[in-house]
N, C-alpha and C positions, 0 to 999 in steps of 0.2 A: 610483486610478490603474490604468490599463490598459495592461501590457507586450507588445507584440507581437514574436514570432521570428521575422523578415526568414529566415530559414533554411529551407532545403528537402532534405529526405532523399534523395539521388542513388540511383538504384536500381544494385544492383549491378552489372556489367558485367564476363563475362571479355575480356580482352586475347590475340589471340594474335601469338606474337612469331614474327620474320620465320624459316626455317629457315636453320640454321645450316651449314657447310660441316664436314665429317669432318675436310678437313685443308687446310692451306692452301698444300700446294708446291705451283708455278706456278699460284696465282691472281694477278691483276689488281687491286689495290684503291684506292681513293680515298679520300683523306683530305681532311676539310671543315672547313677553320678558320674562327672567327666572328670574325675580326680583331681580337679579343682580345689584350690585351699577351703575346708568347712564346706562342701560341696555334698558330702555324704552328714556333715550334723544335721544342715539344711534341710534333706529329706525324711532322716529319721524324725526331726521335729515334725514336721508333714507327715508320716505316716502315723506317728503316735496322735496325732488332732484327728487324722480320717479317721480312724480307729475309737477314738472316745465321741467323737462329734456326728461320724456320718456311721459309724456303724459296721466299716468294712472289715470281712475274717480275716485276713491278714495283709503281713506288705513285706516283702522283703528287696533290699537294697542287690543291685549290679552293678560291678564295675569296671567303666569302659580302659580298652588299652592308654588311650591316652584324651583328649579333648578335643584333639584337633582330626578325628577320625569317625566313621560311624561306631553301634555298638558292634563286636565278633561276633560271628553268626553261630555261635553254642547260647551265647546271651539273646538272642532275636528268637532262638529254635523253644528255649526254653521259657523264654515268656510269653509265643504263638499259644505255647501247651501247656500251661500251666498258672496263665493271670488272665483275669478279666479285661486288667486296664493299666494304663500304665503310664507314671510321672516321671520325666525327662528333666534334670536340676541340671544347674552349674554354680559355681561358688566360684568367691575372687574378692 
């Protein structure tokens, strides 16, 4: 009998991750719910703590077609042009 490893060794890859903001009084941020059950309470909670806690000018909530999708690109165009920074939730 002849076993074959369907398996392939992914060659390593660094990742680099977006930069980060010093601090966050008066930034802009967006939050992106995947329409997850309590997916958008989740954030509003989140954005109301940034907002009392780090100081940020506002936050307001997007939301995606579905969950299992990226965000549409009116929600990507809109958040390039008009937020600082921006928090990605899911709920379940």
């Amino acid at each position: 009998m002849e076993l074959l490893d369907p398996t392939v060794e992914q060659p390593q890859q660094a990742i680099d991750f977006a930069p980060r903001p010093k601090a966050l009084a008066g930034k802009r941020v967006a939050l992106i719910e995947n329409t997850k059950y309590n997916s958008d309470r989740l954030l509003e909670k989140i954005g109301d703590i940034l907002k009392k806690e780090q100081g940020i000018a506002e936050w307001k909530i997007f939301h995606k077609h579905n969950s299992s999708v990226p965000a549409h690109k009116e929600v990507i165009d809109e958040v390039k042009a008009a937020y600082d920074l921006m928090v990605a939730g899911v709920g379940d």
